[in-house]
VOZAZA-451361 format. One line per field, with one value per residue (C-alpha): residue in three letters; chain; x, y, z. Coordinates in nm, 2 decimals. Each point is the difference from the previous one (the first is absolute). Layout:
N
residuo: [ALA_...] $
cadena: [A_...] $
X: [X_...] $
Y: [Y_...] $
Z: [Z_...] $
***
This chain:
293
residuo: [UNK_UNK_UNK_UNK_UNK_UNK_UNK_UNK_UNK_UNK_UNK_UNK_UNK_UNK_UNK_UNK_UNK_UNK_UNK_UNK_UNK_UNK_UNK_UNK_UNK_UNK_UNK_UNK_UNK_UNK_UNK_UNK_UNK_UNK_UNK_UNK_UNK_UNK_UNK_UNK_UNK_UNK_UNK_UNK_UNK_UNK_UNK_UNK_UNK_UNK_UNK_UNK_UNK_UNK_UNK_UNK_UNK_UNK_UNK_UNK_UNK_UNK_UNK_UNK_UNK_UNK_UNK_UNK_UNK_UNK_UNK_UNK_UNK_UNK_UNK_UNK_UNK_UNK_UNK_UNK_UNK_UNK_UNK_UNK_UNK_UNK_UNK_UNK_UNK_UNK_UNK_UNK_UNK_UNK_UNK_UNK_UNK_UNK_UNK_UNK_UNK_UNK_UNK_UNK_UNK_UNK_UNK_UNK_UNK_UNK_UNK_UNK_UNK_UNK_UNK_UNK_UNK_UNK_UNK_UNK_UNK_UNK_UNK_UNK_UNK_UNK_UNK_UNK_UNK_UNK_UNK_UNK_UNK_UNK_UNK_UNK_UNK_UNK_UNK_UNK_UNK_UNK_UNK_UNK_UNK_UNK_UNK_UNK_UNK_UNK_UNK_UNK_UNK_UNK_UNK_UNK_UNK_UNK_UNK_UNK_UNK_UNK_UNK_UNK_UNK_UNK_UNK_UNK_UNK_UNK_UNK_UNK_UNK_UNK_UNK_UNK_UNK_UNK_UNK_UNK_UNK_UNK_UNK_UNK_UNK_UNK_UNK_UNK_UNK_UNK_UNK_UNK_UNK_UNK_UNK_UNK_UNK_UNK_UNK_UNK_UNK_UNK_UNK_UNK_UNK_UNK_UNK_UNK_UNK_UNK_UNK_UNK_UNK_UNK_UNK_UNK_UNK_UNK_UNK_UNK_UNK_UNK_UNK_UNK_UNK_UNK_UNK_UNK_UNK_UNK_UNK_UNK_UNK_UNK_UNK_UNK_UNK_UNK_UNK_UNK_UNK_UNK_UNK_UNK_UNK_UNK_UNK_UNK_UNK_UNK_UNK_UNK_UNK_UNK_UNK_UNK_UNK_UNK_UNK_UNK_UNK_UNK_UNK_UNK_UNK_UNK_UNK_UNK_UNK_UNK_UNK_UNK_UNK_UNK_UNK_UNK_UNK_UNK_UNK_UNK_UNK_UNK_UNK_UNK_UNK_UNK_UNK_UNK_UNK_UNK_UNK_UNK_UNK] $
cadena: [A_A_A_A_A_A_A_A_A_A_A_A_A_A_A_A_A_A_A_A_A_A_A_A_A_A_A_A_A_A_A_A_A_A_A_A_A_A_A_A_A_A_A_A_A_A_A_A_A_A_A_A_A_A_A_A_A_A_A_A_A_A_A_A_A_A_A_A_A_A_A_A_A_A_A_A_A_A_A_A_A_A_A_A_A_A_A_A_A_A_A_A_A_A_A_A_A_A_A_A_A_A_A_A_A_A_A_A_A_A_A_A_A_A_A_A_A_A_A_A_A_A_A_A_A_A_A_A_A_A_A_A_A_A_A_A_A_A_A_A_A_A_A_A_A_A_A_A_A_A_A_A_A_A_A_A_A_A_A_A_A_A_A_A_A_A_A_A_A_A_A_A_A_A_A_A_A_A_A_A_A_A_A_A_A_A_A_A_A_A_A_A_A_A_A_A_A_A_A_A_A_A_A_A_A_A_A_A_A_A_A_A_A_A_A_A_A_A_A_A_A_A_A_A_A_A_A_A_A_A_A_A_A_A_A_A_A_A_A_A_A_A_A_A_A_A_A_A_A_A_A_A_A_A_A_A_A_A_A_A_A_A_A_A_A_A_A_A_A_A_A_A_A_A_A_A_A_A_A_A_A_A_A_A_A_A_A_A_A_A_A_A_A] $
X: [1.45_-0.24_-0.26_0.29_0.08_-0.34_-0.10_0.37_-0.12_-0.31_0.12_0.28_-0.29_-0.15_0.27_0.09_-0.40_0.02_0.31_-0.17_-0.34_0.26_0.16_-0.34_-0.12_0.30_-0.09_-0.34_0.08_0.24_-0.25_-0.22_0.26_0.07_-0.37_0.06_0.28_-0.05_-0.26_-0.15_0.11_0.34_0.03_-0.16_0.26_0.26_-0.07_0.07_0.32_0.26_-0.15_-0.01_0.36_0.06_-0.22_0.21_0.32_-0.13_-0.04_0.33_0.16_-0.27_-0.10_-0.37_-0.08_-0.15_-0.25_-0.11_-0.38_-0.35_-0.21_0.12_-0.34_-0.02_0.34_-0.05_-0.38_0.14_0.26_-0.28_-0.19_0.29_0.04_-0.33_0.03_0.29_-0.17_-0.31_0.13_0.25_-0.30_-0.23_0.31_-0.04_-0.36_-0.08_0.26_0.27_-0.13_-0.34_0.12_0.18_-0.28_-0.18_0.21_-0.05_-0.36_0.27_-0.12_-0.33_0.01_0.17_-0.21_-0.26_0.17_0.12_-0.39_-0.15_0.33_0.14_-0.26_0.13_-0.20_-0.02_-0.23_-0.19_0.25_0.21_-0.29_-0.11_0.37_-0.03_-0.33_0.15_0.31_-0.24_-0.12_0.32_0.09_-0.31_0.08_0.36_-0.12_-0.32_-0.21_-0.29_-0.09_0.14_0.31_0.09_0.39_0.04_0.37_-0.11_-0.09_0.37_0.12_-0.32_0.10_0.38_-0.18_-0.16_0.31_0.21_-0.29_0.02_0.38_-0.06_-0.24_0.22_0.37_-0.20_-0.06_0.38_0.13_-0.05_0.20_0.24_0.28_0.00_0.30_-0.20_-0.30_0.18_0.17_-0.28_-0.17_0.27_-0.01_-0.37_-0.04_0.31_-0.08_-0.37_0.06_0.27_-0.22_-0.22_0.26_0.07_-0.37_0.05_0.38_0.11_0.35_0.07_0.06_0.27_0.31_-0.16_-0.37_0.31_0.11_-0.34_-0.10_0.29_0.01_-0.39_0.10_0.23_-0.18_-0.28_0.26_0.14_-0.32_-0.15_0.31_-0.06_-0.36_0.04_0.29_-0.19_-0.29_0.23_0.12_-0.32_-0.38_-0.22_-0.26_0.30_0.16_-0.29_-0.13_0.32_-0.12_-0.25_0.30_0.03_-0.29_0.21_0.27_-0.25_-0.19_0.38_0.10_-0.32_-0.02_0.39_0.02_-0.32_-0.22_-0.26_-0.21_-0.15_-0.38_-0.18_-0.22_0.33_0.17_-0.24_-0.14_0.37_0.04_-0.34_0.16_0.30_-0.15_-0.21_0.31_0.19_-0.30_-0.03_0.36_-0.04_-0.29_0.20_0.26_-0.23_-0.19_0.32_0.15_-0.30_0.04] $
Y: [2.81_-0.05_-0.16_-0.25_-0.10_-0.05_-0.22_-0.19_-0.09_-0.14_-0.21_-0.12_-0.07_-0.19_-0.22_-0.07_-0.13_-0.21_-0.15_-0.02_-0.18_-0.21_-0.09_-0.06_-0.21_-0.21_-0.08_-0.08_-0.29_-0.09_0.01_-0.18_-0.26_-0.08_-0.02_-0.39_-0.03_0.27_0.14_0.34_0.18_-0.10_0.11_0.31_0.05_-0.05_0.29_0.24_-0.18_0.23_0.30_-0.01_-0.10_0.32_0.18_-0.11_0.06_0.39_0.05_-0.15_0.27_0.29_-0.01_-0.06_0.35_-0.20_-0.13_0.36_0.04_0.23_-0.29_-0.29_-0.20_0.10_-0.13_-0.34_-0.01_0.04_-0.33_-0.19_0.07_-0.07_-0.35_-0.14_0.14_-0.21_-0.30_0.01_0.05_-0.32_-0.21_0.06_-0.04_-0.40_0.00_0.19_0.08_0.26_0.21_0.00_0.10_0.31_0.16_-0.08_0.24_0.28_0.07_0.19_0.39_-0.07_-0.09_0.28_0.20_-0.15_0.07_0.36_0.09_-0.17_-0.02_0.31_0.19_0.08_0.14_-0.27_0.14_-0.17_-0.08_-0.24_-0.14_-0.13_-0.08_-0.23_-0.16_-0.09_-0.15_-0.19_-0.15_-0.08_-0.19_-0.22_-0.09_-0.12_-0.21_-0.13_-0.09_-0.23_-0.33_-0.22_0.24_0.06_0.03_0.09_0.04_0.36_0.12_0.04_0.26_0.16_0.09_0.04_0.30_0.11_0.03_0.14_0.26_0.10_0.00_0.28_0.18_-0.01_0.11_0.34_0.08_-0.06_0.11_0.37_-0.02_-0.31_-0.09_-0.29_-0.17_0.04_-0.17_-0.27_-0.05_-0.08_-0.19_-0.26_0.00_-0.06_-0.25_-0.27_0.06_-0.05_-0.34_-0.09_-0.06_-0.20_-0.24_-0.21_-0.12_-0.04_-0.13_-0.27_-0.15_0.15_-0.30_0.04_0.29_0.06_0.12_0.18_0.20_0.12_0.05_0.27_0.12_0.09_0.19_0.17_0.05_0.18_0.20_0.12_0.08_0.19_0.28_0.02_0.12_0.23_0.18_-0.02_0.15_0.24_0.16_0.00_0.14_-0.34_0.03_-0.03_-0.29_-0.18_-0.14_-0.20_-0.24_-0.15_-0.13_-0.29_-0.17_-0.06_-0.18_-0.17_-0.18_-0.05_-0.18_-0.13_-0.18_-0.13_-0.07_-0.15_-0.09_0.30_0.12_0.28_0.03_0.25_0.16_0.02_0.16_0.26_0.05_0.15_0.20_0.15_0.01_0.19_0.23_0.08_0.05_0.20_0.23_0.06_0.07_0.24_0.18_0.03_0.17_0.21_0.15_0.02_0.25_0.18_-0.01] $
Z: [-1.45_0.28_-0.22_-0.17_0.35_0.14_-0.34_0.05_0.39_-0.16_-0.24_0.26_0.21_-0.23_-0.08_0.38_0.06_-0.35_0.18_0.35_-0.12_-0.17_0.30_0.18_-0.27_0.00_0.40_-0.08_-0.21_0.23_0.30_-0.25_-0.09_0.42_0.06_-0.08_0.26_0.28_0.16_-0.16_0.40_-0.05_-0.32_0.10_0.29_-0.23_-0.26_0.25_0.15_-0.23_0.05_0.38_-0.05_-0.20_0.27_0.31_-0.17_-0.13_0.35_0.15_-0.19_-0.02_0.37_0.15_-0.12_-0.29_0.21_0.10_-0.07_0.04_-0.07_0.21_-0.03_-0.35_-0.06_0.18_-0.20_-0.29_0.05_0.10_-0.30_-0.22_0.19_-0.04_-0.39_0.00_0.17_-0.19_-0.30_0.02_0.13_-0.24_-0.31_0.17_-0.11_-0.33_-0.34_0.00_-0.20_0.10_0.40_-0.16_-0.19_0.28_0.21_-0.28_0.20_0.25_-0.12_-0.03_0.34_0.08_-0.15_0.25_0.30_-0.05_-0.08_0.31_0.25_-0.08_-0.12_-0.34_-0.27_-0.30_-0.29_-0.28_-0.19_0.24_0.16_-0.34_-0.07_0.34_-0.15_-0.30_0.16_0.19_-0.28_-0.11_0.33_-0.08_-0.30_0.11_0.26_-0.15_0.27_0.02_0.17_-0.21_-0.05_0.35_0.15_0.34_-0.06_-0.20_0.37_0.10_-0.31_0.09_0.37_-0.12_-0.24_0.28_0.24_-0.27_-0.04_0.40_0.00_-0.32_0.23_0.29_-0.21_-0.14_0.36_0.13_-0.33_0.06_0.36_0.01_-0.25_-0.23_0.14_0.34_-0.15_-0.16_0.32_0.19_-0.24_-0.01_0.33_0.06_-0.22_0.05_0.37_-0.06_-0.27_0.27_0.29_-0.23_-0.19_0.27_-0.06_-0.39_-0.03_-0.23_-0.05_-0.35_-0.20_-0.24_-0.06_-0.30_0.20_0.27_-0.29_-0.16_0.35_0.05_-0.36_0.05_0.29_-0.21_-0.23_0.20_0.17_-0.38_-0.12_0.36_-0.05_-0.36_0.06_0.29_-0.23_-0.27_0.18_0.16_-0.31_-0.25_0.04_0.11_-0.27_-0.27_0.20_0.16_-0.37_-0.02_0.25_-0.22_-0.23_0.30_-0.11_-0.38_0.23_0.19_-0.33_-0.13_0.32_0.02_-0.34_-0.02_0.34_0.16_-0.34_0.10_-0.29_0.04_-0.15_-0.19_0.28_0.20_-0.25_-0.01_0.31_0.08_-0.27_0.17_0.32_-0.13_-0.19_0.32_0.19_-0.24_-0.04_0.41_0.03_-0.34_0.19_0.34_-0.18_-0.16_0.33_0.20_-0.26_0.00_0.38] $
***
């Protein structure tokens, strides 16, 4: 009965971070789409508008105890993180295809991987080390570079990988001691305070209803597919839910095509499927040692 429920969870899980990266996905294009209208910090304030809605109005009627935290640095790092991830992310969507800015982002547990070895002194063996090579690899063939093939623009997913990679770091640490709600909390509150101080700087008039309403639905949209992911996380192991992020980058060449006319080439096409595999087989490995643990 036990194992029945514990496989039921998994598959749930499953399902709720298919709908999540769904969600997300949907918001890229979005951001992508307003990237012609508004600029990328105002879009990037906007995506996490809804959810510090939903955050103020959780604690108007669960009380400040919310807030209640071991890690208050931690807590405020981690929003921080999660707002230049945000920011940098939108800015570079202004400058290279959809699709290409998401596989960029798949780089995220190789990074990882990186940090816990050197920051917090994790053991990595062979195996993910050469896992992190060949991922590597797989990042260079998605972005191609050379002299005559060189895009600034590629910077910004980079750094947005990289943040997303710290905030990681940062929620195993205040995972074993705050709760989720607490985390979420904070990071909605970091970040639209943080993107708020610097909007007055970026603003533009939105131009038309119809840019108001993407602008809102995005927001939305990010919101939806934020509480999908922490439930879905909640509820099913990480190394059987994590892989389902990858199934963004089929939305993203989707959107991509029918939407903005992108195309996505070969060594593109490729160089993620190296990157995924990469990831897949770190998080695979993880699993693995921690059991053994």
């Amino acid at each position: 009965m036990g194992l029945e429920i514990y496989r039921q969870n998994n598959v749930k899980a499953m399902l709720c971070m298919f709908i999540g990266m769904f969600f997300f996905s949907i918001a890229d294009a979005q951001s992508k789409f307003l990237t012609d209208y508004l600029h990328p910090m105002q879009i990037a304030w906007a995506r996490w508008l809804v959810l510090f809605c939903c955050v103020i109005v959780f604690i108007c009627l669960r009380g400040v105890k919310i807030l209640e935290t071991k890690h208050l640095f931690l807590q405020i790092l981690r929003g921080v993180t999660v707002a230049l991830t945000v920011a940098f992310f939108t800015i570079g969507l202004s400058f290279v295809p959809l699709a290409e800015a998401v596989a960029i982002t798949f780089i995220t547990p190789i990074i990882v991987t990186i940090l816990s070895a050197y920051l917090l002194g994790e053991r990595v063996g062979k195996r993910r080390w050469t896992a992190v090579i060949i991922g590597f690899f797989g990042t260079v063939m998605i972005t191609r570079p050379s002299i005559e093939n060189l895009n600034s623009g590629l910077l910004f997913p980079f750094l947005a990988a990289m943040f997303f990679a710290i905030r990681q770091i940062i929620s195993r640490r205040v995972s074993y001691e705050d709760d989720v709600q607490t985390t979420v909390a904070y990071t909605a509150l970091t970040s639209i305070f943080l993107l708020s101080v610097c909007l007055p700087f970026f603003w533009i008039d939105v131009p038309s209803e119809l840019d108001a309403i993407t602008l809102l639905s995005l927001s939305a949209f990010s919101a939806l597919g934020e509480i999908f992911i922490i439930y879905a996380l909640s509820i099913g192991l990480a190394v059987v839910v994590t892989p389902i992020h990858y199934t963004m980058i089929i939305w993203a060449v989707i959107y991509g095509y029918f939407l903005f006319g992108e195309v996505p080439n070969i060594s593109m096409i490729f160089g993620t499927l190296v990157v995924i595999f990469s990831g897949i087989y770190i998080a695979h490995r993880e699993h693995r040692l921690s059991t053994r643990g």
